[in-house]
PyMOL CGO cylinders between C-alpha atoms (Angstrom):
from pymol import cmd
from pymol.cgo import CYLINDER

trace = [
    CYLINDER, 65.01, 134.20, 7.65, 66.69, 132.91, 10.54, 0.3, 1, 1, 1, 1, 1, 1,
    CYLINDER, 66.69, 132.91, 10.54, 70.02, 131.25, 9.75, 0.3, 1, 1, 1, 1, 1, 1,
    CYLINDER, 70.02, 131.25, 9.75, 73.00, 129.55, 10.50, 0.3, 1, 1, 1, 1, 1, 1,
    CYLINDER, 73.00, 129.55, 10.50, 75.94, 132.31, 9.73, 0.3, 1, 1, 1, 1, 1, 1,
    CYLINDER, 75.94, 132.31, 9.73, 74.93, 136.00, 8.76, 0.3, 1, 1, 1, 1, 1, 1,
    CYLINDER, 74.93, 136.00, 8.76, 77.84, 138.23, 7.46, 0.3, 1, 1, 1, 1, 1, 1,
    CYLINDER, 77.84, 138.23, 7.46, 77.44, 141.35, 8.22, 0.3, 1, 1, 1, 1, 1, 1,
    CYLINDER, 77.44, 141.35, 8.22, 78.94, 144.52, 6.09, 0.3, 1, 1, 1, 1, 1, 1,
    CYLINDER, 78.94, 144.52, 6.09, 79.65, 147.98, 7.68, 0.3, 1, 1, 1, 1, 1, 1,
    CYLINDER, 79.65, 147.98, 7.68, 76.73, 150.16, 6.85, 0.3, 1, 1, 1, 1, 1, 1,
    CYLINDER, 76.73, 150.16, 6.85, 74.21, 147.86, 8.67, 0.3, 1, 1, 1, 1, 1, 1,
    CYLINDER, 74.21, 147.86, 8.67, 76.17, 147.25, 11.84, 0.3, 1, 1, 1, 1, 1, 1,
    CYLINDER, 76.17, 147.25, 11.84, 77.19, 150.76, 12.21, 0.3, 1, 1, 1, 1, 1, 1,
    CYLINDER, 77.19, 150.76, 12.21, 73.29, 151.74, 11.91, 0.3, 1, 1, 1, 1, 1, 1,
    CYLINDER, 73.29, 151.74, 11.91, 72.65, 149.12, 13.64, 0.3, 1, 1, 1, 1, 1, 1,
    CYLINDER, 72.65, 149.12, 13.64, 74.54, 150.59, 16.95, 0.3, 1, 1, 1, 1, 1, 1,
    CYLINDER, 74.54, 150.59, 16.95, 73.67, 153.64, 16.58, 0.3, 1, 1, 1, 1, 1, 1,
    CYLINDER, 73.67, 153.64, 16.58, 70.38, 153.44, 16.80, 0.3, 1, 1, 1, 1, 1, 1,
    CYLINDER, 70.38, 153.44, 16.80, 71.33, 150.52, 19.86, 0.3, 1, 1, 1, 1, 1, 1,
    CYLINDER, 71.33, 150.52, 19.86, 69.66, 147.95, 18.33, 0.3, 1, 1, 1, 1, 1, 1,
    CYLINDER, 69.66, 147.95, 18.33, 73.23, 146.14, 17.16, 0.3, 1, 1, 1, 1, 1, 1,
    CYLINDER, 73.23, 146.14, 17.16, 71.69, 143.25, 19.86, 0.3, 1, 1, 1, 1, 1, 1,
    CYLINDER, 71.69, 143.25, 19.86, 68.94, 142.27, 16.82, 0.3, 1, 1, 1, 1, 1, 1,
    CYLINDER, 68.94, 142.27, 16.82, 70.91, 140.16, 15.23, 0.3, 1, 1, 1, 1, 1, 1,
    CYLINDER, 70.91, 140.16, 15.23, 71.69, 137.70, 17.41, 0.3, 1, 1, 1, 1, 1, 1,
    CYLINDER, 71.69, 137.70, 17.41, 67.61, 136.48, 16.44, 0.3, 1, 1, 1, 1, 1, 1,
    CYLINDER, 67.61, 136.48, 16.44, 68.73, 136.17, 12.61, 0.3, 1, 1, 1, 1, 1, 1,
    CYLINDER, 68.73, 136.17, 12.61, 71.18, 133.74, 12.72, 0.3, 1, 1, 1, 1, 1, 1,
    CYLINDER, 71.18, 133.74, 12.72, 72.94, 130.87, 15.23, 0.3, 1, 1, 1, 1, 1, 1,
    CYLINDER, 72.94, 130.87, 15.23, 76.64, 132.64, 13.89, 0.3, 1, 1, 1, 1, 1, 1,
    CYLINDER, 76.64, 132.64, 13.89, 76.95, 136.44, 13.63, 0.3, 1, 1, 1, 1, 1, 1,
    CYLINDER, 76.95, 136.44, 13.63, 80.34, 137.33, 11.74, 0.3, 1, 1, 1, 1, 1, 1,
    CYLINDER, 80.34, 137.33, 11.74, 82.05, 139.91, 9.58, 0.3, 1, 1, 1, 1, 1, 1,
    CYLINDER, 82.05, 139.91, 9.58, 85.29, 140.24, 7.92, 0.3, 1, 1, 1, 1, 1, 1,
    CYLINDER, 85.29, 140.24, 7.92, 88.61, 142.17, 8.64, 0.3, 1, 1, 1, 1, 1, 1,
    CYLINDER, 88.61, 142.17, 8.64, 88.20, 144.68, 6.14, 0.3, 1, 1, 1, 1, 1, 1,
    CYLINDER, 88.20, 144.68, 6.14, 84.64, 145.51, 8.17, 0.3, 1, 1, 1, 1, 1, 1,
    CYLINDER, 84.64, 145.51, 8.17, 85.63, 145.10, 11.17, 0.3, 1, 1, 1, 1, 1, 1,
    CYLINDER, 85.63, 145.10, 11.17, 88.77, 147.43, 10.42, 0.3, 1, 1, 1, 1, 1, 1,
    CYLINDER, 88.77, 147.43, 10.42, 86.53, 149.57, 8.82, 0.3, 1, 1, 1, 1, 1, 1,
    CYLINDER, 86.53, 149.57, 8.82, 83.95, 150.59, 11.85, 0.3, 1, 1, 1, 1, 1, 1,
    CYLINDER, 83.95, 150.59, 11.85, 86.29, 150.32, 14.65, 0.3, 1, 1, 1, 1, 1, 1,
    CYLINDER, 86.29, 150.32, 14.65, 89.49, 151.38, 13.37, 0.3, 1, 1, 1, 1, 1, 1,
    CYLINDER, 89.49, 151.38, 13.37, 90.56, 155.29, 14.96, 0.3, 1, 1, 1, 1, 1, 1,
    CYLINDER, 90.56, 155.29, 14.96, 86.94, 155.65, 15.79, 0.3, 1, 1, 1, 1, 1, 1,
    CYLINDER, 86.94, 155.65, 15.79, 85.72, 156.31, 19.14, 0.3, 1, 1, 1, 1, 1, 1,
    CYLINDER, 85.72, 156.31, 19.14, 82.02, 156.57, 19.22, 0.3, 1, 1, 1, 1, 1, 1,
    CYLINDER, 82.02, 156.57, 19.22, 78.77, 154.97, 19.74, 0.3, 1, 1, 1, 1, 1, 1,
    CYLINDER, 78.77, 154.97, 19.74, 79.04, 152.30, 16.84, 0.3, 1, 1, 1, 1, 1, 1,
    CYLINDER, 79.04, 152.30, 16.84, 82.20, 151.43, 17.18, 0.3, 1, 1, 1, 1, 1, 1,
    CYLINDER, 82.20, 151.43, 17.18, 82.08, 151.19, 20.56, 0.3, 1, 1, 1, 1, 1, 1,
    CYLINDER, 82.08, 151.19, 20.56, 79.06, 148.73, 20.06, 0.3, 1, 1, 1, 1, 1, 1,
    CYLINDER, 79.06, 148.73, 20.06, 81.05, 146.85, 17.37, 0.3, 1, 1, 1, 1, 1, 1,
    CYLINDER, 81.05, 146.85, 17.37, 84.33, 146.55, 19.24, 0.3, 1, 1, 1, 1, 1, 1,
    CYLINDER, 84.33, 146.55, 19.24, 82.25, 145.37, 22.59, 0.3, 1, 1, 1, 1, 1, 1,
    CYLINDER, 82.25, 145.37, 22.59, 79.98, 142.76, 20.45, 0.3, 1, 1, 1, 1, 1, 1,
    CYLINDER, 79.98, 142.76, 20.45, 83.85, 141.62, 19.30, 0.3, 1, 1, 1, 1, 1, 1,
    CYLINDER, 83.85, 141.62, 19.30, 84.32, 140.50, 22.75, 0.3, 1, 1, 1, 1, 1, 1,
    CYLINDER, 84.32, 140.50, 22.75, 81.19, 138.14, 22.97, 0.3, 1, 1, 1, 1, 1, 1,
    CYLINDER, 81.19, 138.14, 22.97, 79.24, 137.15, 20.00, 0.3, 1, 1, 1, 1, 1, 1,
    CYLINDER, 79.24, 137.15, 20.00, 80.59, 138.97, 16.85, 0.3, 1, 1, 1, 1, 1, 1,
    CYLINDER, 80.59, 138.97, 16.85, 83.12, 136.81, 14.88, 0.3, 1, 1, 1, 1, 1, 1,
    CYLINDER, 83.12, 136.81, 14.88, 85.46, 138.23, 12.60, 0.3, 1, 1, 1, 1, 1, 1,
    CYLINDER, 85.46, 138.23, 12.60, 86.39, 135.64, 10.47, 0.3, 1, 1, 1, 1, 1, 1,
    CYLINDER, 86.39, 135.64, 10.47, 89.55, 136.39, 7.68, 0.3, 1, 1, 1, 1, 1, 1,
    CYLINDER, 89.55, 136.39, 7.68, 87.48, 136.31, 3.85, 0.3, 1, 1, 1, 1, 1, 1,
    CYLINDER, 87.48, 136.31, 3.85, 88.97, 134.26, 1.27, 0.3, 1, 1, 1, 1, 1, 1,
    CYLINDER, 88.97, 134.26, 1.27, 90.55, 134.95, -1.93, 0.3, 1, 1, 1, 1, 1, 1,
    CYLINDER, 90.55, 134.95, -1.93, 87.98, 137.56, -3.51, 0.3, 1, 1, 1, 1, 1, 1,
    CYLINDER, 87.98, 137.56, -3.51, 87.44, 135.70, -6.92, 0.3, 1, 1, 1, 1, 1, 1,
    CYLINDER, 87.44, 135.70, -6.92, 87.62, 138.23, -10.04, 0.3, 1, 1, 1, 1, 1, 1,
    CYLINDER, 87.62, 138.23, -10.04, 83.72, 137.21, -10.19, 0.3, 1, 1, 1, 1, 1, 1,
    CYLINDER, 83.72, 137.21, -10.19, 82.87, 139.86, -7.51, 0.3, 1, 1, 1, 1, 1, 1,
    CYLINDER, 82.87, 139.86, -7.51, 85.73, 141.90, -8.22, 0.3, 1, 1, 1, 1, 1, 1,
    CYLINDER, 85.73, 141.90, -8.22, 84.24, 143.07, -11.22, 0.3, 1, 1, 1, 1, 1, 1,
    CYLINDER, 84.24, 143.07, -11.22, 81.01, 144.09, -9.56, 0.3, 1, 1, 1, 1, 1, 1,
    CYLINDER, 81.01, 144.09, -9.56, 83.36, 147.18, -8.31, 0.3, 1, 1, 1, 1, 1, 1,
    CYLINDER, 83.36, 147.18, -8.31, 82.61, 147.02, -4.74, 0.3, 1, 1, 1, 1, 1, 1,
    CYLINDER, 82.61, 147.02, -4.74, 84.48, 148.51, -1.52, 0.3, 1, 1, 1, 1, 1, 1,
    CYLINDER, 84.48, 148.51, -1.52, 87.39, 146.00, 0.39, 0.3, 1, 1, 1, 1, 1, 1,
    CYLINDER, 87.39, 146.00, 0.39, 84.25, 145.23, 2.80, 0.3, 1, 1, 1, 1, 1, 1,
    CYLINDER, 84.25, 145.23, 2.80, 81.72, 144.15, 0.82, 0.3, 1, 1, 1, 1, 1, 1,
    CYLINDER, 81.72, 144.15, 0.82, 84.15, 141.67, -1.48, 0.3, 1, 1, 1, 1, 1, 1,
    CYLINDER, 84.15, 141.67, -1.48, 85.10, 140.30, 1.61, 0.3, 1, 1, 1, 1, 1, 1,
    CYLINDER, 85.10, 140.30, 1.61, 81.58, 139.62, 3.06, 0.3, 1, 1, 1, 1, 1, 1,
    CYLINDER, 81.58, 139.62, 3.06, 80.37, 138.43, -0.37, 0.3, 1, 1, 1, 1, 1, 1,
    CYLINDER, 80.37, 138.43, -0.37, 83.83, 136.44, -0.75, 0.3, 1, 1, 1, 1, 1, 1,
    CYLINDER, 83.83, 136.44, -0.75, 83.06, 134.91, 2.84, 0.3, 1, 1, 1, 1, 1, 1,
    CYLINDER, 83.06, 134.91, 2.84, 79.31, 134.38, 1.47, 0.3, 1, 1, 1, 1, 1, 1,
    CYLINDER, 79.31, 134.38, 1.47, 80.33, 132.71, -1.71, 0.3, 1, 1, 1, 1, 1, 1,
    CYLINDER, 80.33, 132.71, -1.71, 82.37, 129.86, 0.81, 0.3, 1, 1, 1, 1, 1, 1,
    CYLINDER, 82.37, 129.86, 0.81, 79.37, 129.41, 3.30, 0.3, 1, 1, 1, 1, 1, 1,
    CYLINDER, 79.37, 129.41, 3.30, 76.55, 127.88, 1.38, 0.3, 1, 1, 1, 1, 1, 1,
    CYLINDER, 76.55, 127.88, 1.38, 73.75, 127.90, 4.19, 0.3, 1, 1, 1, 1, 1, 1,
    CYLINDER, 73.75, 127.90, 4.19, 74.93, 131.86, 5.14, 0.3, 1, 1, 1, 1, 1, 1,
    CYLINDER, 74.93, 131.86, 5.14, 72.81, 135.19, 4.38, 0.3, 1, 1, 1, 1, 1, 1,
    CYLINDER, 72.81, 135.19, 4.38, 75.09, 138.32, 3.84, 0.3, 1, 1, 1, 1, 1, 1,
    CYLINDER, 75.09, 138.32, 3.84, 73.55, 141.39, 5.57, 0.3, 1, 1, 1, 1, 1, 1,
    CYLINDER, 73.55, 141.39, 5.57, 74.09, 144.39, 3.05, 0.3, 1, 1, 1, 1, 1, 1,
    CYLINDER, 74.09, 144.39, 3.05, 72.19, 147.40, 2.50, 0.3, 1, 1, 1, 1, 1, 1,
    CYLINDER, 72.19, 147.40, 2.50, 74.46, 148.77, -0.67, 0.3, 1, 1, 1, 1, 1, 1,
    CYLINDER, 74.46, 148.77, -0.67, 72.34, 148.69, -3.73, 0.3, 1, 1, 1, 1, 1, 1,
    CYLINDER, 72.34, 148.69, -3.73, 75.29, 147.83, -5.95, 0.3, 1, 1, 1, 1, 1, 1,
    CYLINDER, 75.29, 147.83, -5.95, 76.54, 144.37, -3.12, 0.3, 1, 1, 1, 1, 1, 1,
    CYLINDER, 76.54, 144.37, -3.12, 72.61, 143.06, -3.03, 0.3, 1, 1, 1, 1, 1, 1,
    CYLINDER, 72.61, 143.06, -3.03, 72.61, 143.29, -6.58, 0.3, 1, 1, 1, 1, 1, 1,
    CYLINDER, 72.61, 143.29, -6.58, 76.22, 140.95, -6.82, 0.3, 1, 1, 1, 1, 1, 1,
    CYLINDER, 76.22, 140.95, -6.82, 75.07, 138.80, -3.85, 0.3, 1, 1, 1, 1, 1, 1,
    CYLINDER, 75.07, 138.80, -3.85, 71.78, 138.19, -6.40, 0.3, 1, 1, 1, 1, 1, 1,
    CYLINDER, 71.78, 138.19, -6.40, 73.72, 137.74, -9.35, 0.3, 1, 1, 1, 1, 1, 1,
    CYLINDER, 73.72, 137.74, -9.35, 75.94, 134.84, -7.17, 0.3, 1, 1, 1, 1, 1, 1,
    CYLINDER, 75.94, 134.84, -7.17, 73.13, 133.16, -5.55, 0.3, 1, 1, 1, 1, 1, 1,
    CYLINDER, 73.13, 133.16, -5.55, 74.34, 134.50, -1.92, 0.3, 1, 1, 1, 1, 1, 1,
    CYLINDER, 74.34, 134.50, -1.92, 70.89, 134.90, -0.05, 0.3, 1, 1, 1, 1, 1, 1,
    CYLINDER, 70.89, 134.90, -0.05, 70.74, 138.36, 0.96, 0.3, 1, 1, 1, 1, 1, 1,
    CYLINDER, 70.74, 138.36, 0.96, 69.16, 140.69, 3.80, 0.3, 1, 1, 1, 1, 1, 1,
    CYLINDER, 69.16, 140.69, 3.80, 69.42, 144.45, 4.83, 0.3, 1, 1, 1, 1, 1, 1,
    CYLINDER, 69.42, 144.45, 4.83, 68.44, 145.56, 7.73, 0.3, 1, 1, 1, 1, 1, 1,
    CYLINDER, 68.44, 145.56, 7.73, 64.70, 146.13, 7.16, 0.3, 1, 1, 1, 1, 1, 1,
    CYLINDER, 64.70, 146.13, 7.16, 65.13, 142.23, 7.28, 0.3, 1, 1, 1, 1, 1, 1,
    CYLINDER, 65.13, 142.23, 7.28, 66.60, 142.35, 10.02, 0.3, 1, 1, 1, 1, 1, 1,
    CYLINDER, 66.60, 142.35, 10.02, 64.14, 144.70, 11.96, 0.3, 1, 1, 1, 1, 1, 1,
    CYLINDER, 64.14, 144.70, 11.96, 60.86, 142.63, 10.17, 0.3, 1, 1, 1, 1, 1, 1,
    CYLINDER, 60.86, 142.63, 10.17, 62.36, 139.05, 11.53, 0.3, 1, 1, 1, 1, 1, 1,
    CYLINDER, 62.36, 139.05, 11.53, 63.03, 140.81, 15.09, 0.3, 1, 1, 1, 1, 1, 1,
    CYLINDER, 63.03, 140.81, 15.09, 59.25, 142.04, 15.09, 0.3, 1, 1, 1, 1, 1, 1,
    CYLINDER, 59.25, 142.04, 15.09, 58.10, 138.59, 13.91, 0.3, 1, 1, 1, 1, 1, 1,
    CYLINDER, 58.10, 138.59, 13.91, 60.15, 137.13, 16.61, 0.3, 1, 1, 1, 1, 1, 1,
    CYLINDER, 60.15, 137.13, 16.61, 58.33, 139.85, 19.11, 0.3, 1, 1, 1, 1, 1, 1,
    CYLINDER, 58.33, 139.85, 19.11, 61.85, 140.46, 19.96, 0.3, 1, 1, 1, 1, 1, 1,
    CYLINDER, 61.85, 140.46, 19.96, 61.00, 144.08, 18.30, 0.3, 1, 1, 1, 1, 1, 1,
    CYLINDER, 61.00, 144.08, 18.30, 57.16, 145.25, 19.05, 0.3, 1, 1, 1, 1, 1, 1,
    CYLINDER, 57.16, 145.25, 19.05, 56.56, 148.21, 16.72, 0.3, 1, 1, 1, 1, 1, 1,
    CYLINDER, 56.56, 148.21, 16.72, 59.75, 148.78, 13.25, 0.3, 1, 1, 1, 1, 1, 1,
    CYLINDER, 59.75, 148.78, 13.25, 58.87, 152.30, 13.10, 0.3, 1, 1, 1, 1, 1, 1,
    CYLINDER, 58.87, 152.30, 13.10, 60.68, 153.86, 15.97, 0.3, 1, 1, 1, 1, 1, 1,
    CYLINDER, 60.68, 153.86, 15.97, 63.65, 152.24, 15.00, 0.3, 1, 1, 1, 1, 1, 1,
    CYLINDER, 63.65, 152.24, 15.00, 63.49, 153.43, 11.39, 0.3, 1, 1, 1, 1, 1, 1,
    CYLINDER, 63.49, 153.43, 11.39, 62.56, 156.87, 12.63, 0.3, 1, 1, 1, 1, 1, 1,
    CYLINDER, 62.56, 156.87, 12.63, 66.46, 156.57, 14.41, 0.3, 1, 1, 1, 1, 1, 1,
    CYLINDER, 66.46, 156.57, 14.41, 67.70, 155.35, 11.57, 0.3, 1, 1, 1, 1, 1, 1,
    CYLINDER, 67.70, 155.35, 11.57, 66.72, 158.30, 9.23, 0.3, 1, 1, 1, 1, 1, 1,
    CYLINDER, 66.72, 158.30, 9.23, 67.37, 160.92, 12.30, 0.3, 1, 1, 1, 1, 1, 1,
    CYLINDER, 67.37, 160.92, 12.30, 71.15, 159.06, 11.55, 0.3, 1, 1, 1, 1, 1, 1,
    CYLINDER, 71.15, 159.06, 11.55, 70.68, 160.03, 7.68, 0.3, 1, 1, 1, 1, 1, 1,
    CYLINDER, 70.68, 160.03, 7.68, 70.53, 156.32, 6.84, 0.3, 1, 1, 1, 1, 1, 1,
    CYLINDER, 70.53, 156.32, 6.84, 69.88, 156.33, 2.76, 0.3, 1, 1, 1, 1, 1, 1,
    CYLINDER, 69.88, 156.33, 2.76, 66.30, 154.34, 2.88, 0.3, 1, 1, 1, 1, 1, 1,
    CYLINDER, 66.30, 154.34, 2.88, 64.27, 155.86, 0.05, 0.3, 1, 1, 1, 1, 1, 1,
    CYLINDER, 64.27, 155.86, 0.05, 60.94, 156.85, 1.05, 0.3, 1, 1, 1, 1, 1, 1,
    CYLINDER, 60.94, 156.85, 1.05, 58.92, 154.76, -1.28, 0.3, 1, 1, 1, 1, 1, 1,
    CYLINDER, 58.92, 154.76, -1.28, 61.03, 151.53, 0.17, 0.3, 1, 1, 1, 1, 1, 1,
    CYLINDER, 61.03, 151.53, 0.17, 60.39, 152.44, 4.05, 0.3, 1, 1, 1, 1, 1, 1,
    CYLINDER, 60.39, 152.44, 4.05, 56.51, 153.80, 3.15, 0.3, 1, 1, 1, 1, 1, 1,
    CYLINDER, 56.51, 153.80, 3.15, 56.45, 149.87, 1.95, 0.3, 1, 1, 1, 1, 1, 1,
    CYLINDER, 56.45, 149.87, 1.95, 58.52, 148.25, 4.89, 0.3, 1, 1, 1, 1, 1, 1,
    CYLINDER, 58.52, 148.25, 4.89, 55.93, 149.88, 6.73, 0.3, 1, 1, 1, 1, 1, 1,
    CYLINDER, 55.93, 149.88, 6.73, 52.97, 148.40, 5.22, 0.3, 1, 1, 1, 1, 1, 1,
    CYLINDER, 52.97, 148.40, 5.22, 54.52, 144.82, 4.74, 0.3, 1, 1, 1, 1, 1, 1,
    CYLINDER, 54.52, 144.82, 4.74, 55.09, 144.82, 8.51, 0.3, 1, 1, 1, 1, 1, 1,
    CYLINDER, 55.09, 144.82, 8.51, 50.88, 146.62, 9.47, 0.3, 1, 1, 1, 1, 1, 1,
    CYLINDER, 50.88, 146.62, 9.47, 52.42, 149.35, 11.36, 0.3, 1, 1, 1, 1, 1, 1,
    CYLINDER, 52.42, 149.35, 11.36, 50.90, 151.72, 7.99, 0.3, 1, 1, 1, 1, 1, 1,
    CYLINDER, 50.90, 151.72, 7.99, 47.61, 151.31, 6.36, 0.3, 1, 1, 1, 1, 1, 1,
    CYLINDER, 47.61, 151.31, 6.36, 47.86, 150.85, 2.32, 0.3, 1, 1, 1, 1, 1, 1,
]
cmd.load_cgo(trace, "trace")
């Protein structure tokens, strides 16, 4: 899944920090960015671990890139200011993946044609990459954060990636 530009929404790069593995991204894609409305969102009055992460990734390799015009076409999927924006910004970028965990963004970004990933993507392409050795730790973290990953969906994550027998 590596690509050029990866937008990333709120709920995977606060996650993402928390668990200190905001650094994985830099294997999916050449261009890590987000939107104001994100950006706003994870670092704005806060003053712990993730934003802290976010605001220092800011500084180096996170872009935060103004979206477009959000066209009435996502608008009327109902979504929060950050995920129009990152889908808005997706829509503009034709060779971009939007990074979204949301059930109700993947399921506009697929209705668009905006590739998507979450972060189980992200974590599989990090282990392919040996960047990650073992996925479960990390998604231990993440649900010791009360992440919303259904058991069914990590139980397969977990099999997909041979860390869990069938």
């Amino acid at each position: 899944m590596a690509t050029t530009l990866l937008i990333a929404d709120s709920g995977p790069l606060i996650i993402l920090a928390k668990v200190r593995r905001l650094e994985l991204l830099l294997f999916a894609a050449q261009e890590i960015v987000t939107v104001p409305a994100v950006f706003d969102e994870v670092t704005s009055g806060q003053t712990d671990v993730a934003s802290d992460a976010v605001r220092t990734a800011s500084k180096s390799w996170l872009q935060v890139r103004p979206a477009p015009v959000v066209p009435d076409r996502i608008r009327r999927f109902g979504l929060g200011r950050g995920e129009e924006g990152v889908l808005a910004l997706g829509l503009t970028e034709p060779d971009s993946v939007v990074l979204v965990d949301e059930v109700a963004a993947r399921r506009a970004a697929r209705a668009m044609d905006i590739r998507v990933t979450g972060v189980l993507g992200i974590l599989r392409l990090a282990k392919e990459l040996g960047a990650l050795p073992r996925v479960t730790p990390v998604v231990e973290q993440m649900i010791l954060h009360d992440y919303r990953l259904g058991p069914a969906l990590i139980r397969q994550f977990l099999v997909d990636v041979g860390e869990v027998q069938g």
